[in-house]
C-alpha positions as CSV (number, residue, x, y, z in Angstrom):
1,X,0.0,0.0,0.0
2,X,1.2,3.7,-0.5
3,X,1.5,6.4,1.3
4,X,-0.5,9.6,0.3
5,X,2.5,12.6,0.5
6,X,0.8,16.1,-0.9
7,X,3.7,17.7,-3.2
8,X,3.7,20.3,-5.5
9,X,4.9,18.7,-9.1
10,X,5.3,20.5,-12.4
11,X,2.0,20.2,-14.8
12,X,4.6,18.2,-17.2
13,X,4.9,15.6,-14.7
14,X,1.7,13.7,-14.4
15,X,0.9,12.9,-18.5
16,X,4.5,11.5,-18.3
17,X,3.9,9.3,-15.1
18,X,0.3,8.5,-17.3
19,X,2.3,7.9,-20.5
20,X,5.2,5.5,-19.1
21,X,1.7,3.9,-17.0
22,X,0.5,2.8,-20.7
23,X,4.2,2.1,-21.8
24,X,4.0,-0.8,-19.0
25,X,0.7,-1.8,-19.5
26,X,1.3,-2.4,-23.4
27,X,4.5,-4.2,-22.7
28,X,3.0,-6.7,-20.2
29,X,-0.1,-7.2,-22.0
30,X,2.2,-8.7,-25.1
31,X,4.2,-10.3,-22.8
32,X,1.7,-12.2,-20.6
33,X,-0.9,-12.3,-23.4
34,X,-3.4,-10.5,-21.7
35,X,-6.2,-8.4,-23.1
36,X,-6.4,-5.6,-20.0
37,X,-4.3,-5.2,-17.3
38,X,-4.5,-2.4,-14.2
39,X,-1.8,-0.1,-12.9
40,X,-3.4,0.9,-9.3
41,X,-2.5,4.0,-7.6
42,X,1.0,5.1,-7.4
43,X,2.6,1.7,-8.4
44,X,3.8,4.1,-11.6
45,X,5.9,6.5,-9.4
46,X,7.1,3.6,-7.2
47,X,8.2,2.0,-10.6
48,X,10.2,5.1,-11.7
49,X,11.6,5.5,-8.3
50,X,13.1,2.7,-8.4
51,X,14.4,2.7,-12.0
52,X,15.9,6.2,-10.2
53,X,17.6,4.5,-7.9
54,X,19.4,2.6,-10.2
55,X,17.7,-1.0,-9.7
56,X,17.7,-3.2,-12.8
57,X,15.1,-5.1,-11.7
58,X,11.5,-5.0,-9.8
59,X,9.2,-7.5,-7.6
60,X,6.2,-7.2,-9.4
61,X,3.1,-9.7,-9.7
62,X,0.2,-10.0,-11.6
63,X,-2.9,-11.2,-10.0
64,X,-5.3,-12.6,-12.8
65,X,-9.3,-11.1,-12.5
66,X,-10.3,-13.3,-15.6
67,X,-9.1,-15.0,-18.4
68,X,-7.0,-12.6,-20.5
69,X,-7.4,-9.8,-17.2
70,X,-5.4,-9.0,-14.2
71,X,-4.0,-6.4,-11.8
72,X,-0.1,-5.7,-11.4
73,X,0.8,-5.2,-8.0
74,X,4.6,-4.9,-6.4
75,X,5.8,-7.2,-4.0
């Protein structure tokens, strides 16, 4: 779960969180073979934090809804 911390962020910053958001999404969708997937809350930020911090590679998990449908979440 995140924490909710109010900041004051340029107006450039949130279309590029949304577009890198879709950049995941399209990338596990092809890789997983999924029709939807969902990026909850501020699992984007945590993402590019971490890419930020240098680390290579993240804990993250998709739990399936249906089918071809799930929800990524990091571990």
């Amino acid at each position: 779960m995140t924490n909710l911390i109010r900041i004051y962020v340029h107006p450039n910053l949130p279309p590029r969180l949304e577009d890198m958001r879709k950049k995941i999404a399209d990338d596990l969708k092809k890789r997983y073979n999924l029709d939807e997937i969902t990026i909850n809350g501020g699992l984007v930020s945590q993402i590019l934090a971490a890419k930020m911090n240098g680390r290579s590679f993240i804990d993250l998990k998709i739990r399936k809804t249906g089918l071809n449908k799930g929800v990524l979440e990091l571990l």
